[in-house]
Short mmCIF file of the C-alpha atoms (twelve columns), coordinates in Angstrom:
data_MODEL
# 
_entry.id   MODEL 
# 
loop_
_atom_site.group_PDB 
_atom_site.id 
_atom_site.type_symbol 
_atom_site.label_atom_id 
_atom_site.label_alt_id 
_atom_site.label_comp_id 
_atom_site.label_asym_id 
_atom_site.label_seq_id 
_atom_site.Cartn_x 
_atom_site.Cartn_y 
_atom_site.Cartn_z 
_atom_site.pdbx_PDB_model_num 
ATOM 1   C CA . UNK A 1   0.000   0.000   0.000   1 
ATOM 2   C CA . UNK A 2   1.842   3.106   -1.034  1 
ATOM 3   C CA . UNK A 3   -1.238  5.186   -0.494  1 
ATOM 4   C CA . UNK A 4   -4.451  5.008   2.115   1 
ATOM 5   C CA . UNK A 5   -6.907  7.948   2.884   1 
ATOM 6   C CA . UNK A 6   -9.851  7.567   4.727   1 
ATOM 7   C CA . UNK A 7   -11.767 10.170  5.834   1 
ATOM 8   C CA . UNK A 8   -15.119 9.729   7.874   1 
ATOM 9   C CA . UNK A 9   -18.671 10.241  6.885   1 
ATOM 10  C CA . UNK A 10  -22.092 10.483  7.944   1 
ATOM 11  C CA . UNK A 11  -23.929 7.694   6.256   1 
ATOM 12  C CA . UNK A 12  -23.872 4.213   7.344   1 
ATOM 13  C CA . UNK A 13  -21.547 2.512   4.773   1 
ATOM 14  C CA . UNK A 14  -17.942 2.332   4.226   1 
ATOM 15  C CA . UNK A 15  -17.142 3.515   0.854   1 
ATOM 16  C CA . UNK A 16  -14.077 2.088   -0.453  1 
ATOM 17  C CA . UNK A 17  -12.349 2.850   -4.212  1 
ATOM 18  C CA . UNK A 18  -8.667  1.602   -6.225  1 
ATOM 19  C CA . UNK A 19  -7.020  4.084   -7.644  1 
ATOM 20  C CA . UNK A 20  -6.394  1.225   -10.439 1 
ATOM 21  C CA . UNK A 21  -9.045  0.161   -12.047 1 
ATOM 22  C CA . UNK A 22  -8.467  -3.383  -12.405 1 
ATOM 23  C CA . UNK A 23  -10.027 -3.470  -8.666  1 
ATOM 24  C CA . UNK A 24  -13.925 -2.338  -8.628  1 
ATOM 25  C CA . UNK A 25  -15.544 0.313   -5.854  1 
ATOM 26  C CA . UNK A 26  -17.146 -1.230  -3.222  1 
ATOM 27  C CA . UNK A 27  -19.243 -0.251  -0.780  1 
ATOM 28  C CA . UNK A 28  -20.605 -2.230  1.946   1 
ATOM 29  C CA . UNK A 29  -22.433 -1.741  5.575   1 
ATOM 30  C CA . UNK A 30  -20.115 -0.350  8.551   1 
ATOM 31  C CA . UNK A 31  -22.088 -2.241  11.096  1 
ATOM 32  C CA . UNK A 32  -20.564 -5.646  10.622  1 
ATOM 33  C CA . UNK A 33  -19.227 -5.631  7.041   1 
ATOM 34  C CA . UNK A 34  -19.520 -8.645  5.355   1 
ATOM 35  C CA . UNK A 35  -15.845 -10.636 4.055   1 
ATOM 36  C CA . UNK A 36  -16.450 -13.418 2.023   1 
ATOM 37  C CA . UNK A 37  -13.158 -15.758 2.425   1 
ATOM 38  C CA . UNK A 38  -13.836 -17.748 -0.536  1 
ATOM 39  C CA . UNK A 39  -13.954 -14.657 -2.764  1 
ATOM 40  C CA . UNK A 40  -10.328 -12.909 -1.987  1 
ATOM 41  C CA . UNK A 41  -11.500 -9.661  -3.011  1 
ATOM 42  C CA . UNK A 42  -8.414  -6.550  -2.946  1 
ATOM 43  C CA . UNK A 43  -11.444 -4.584  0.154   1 
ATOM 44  C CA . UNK A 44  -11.371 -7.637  1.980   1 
ATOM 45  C CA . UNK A 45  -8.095  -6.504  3.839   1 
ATOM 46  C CA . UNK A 46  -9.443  -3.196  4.265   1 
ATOM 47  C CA . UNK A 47  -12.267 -4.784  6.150   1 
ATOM 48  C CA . UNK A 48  -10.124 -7.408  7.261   1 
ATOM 49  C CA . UNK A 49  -7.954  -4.552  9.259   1 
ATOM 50  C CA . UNK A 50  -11.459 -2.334  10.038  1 
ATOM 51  C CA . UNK A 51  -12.777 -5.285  11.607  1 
ATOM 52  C CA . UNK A 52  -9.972  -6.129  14.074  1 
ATOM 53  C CA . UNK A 53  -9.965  -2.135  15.473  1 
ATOM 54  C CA . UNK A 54  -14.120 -1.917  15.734  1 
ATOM 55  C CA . UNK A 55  -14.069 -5.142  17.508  1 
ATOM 56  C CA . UNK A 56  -12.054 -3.273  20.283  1 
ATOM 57  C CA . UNK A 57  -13.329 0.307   20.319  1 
ATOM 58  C CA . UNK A 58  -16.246 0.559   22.090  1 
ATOM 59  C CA . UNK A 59  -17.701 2.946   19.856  1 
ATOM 60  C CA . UNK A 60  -20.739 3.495   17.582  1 
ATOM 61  C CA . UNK A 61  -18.902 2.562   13.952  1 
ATOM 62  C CA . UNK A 62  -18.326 5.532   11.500  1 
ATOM 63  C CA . UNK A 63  -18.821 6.116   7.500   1 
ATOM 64  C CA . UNK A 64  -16.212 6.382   5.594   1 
ATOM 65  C CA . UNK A 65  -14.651 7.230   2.497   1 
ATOM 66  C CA . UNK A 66  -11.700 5.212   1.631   1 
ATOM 67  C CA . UNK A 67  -9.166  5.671   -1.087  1 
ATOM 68  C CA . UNK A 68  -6.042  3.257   -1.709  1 
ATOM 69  C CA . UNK A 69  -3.455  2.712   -3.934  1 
ATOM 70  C CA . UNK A 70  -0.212  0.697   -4.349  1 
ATOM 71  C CA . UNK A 71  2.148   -0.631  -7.075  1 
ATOM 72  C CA . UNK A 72  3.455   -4.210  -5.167  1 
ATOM 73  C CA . UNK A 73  1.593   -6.625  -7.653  1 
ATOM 74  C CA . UNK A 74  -0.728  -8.686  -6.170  1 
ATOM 75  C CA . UNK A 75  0.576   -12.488 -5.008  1 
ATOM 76  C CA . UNK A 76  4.298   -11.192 -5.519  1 
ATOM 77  C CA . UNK A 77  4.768   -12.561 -1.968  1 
ATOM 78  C CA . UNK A 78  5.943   -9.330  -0.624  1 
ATOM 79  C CA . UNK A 79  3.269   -9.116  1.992   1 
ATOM 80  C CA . UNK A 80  1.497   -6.669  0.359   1 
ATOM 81  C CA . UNK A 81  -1.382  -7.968  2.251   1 
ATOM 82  C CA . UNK A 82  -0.363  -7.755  5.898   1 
ATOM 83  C CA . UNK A 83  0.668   -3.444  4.725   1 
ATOM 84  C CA . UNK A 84  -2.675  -3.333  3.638   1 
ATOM 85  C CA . UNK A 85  -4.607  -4.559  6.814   1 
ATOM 86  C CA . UNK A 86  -1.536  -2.399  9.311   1 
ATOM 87  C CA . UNK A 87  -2.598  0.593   6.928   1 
ATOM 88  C CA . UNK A 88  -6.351  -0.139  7.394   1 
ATOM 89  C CA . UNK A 89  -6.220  -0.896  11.336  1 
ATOM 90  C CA . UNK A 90  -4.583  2.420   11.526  1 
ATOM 91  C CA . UNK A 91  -6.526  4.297   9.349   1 
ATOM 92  C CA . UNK A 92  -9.339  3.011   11.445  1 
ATOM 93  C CA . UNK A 93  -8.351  4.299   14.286  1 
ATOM 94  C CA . UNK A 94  -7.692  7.546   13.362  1 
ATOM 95  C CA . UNK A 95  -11.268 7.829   11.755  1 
ATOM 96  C CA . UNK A 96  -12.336 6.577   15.490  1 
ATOM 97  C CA . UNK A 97  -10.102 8.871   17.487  1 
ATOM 98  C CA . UNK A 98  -8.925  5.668   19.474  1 
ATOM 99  C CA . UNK A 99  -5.848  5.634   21.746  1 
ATOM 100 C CA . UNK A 100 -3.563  2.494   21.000  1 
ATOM 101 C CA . UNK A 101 -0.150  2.206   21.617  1 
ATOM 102 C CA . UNK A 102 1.655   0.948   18.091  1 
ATOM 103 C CA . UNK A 103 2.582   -2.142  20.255  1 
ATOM 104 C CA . UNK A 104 -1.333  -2.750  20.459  1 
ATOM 105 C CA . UNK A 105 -2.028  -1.963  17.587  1 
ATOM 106 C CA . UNK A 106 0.511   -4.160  15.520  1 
ATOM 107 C CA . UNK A 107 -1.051  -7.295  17.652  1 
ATOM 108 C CA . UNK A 108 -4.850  -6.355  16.672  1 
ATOM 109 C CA . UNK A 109 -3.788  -6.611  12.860  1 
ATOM 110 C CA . UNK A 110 -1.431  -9.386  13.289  1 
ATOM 111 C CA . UNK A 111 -4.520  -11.264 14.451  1 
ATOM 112 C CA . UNK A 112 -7.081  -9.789  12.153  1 
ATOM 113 C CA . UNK A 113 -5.310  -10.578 8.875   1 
# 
């Protein structure tokens, strides 16, 4: 992930778009966001990352606009996938205004990917 914005909203769905795209929009609930395992879609570890942090804040969920980009190619084995889930968890809690130490945060994703 060379690139992550998220910025919050007032309606109830996360809002998520590739800069490239070869990867669709989607948009999906923020109350318990679906992630369908046996479809590896590229929001999946934005949710994936989003889920870990919501199931620890004990706050009401928030919108959100997401934007992402990177250029590692996807299965290139460069764990482009565990950057993306860190850089969601994170983004998360910024969008929630949630305390974490990096230390705790680092083990949320760890476990969420």
């Amino acid at each position: 992930v060379d690139l992550l914005s998220c910025t919050p909203n007032t309606s109830l769905q996360i809002h998520m778009t590739n800069i490239h795209p070869r990867f669709p929009p989607r948009t999906v609930s923020k109350t318990n966001p679906p992630i369908d395992a046996s479809n590896p879609l590229w929001c999946n570890y934005f949710l994936a990352g989003y889920k870990g942090i919501m199931n620890v804040i004990e706050k009401e969920p928030r919108g959100l606009h997401v934007l992402i980009d990177g250029t590692v190619p996807p299965g290139s084995g460069l764990s482009s996938s565990s950057a993306f889930v860190c850089a969601a968890g994170l983004a998360t809690v910024h969008a929630h205004a949630f305390p974490i130490s990096q230390r705790d945060l680092a083990e949320l994703v760890t476990v969420s990917e």
